[in-house]
C-alpha positions as CSV (number, residue, x, y, z in Angstrom):
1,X,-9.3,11.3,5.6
2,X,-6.2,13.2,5.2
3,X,-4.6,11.0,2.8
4,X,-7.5,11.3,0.6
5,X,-8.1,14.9,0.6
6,X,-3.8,15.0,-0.2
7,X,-4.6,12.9,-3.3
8,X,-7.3,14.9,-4.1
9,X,-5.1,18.0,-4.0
10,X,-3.9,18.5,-7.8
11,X,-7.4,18.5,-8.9
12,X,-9.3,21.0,-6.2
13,X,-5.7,23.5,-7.0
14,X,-6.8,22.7,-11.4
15,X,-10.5,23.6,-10.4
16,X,-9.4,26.8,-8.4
17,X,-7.3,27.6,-11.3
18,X,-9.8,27.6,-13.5
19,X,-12.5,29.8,-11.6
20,X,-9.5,32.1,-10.6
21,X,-8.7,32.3,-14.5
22,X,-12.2,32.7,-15.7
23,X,-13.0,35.5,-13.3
24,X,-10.3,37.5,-13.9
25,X,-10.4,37.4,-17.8
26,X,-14.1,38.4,-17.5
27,X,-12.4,41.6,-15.9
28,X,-10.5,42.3,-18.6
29,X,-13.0,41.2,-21.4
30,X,-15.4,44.2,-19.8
31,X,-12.7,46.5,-19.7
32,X,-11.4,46.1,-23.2
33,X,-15.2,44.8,-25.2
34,X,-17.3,46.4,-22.9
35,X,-19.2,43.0,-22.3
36,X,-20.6,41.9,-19.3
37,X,-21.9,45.3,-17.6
38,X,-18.6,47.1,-18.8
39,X,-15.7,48.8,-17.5
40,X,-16.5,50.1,-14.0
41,X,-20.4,48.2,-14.6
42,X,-21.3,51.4,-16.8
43,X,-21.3,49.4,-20.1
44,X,-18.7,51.1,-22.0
45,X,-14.9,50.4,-22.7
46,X,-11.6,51.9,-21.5
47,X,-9.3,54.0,-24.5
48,X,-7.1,52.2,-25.8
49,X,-3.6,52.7,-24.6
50,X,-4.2,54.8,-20.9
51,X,-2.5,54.1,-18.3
52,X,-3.3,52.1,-16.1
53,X,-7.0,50.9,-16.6
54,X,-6.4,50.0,-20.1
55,X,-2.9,47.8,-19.0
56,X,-4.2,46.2,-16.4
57,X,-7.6,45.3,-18.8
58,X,-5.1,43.5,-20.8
59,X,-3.0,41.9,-18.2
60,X,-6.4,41.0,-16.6
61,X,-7.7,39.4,-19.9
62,X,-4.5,38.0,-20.7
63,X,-3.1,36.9,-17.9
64,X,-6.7,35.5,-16.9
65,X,-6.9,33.3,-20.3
66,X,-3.6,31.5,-19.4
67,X,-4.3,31.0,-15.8
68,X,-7.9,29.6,-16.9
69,X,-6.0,26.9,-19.4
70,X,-2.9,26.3,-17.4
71,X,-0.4,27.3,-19.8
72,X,2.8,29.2,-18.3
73,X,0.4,29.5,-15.0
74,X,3.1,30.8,-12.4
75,X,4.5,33.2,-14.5
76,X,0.9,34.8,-15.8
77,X,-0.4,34.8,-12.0
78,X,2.8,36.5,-11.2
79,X,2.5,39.5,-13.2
80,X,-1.4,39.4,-12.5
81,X,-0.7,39.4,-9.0
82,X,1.5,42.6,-9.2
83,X,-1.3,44.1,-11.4
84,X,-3.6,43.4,-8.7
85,X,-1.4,44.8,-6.1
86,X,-0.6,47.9,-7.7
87,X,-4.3,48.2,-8.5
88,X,-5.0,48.3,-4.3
89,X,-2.2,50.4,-3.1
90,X,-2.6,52.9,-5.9
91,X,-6.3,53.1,-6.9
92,X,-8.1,51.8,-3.1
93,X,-5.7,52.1,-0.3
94,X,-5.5,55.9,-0.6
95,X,-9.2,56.1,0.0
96,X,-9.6,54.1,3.3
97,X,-6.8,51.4,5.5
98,X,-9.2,48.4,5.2
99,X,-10.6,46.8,1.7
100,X,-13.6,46.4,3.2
101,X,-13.8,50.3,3.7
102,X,-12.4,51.1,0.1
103,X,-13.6,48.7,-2.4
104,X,-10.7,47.3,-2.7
105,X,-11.9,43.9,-1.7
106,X,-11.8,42.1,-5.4
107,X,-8.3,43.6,-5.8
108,X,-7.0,42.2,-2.6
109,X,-8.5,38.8,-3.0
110,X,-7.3,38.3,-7.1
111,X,-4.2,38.9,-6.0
112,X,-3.7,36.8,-3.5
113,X,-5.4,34.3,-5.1
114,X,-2.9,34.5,-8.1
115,X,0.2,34.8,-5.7
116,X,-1.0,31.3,-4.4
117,X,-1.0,29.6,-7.9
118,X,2.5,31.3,-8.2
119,X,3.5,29.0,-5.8
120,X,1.0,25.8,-6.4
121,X,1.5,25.9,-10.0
122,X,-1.3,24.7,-12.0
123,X,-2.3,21.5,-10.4
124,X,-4.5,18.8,-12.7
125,X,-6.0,19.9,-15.6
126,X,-3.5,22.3,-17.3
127,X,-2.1,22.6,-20.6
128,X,1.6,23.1,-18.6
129,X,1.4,19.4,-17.1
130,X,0.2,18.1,-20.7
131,X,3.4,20.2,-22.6
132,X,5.6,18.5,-19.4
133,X,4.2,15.3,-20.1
134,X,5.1,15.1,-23.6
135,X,8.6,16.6,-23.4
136,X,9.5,14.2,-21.0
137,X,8.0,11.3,-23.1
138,X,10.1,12.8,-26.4
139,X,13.0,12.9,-24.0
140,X,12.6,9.5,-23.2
141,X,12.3,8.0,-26.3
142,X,15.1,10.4,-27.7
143,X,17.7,9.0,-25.2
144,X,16.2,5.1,-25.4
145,X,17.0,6.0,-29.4
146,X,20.5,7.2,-29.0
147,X,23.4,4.6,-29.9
148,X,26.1,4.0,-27.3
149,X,29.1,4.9,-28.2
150,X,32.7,4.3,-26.3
């Protein structure tokens, strides 16, 4: 059973990716459009340019549209997952010690989520193991192509 749950493991880390991805650019796309019950679930839109809920709505967007396709994965969910840190230690922890106490909950769990992928990278089903696949091939053909020379 463990062997095939290890060969399975590219594509549950791709799906994961994806949902991860998805979620957190809804964030953003609320924040920043005002879509899907809005920034802070009151409908409207954070100003342009104020610091931080208007950053992080673009990180969150951003960063949650490459994560979602796999394309430079481990960097995006790196800076998401400092986003997402900076969000809980700044904005929730001063209010209560536990998530659970200070709403912080969403915060803790995106960013821990993303510091995983960090690590995992995008597993099946990303654009960055398509790119990878294709340099390599180019590569290959490129050196099969080149003439020996003494």
């Amino acid at each position: 059973m463990t062997a095939r749950l290890n060969s399975a493991q590219p594509y549950a880390v791709g799906l994961f990716r994806m949902v991860v991805g998805l979620l957190f650019a809804c964030h953003g796309a609320a924040s920043l459009f005002g879509v899907l019950g809005g920034a802070f679930g009151t409908g409207a839109t954070v100003r342009a340019g104020t610091w931080p809920s208007w950053y992080a709505a673009v990180i969150e967007l951003v960063g949650g549209v490459l994560v979602l396709l796999g394309l430079a994965t481990r960097a995006a969910a790196f800076i998401a997952s400092g986003s997402m840190a900076y969000a809980y230690f700044k904005v929730h922890q001063p209010h209560a010690l536990w998530p659970i106490q200070n709403g912080g909950e969403p915060a803790v769990m995106f960013c821990w989520a993303l510091l995983l992928l960090v690590f995992t990278g995008s597993g099946a089903f990303g654009l960055d193991r398509l790119l990878a696949r294709r340099s390599t091939a180019q590569t290959g053909r490129a050196a099969e192509q080149a003439p020996v020379t003494a």
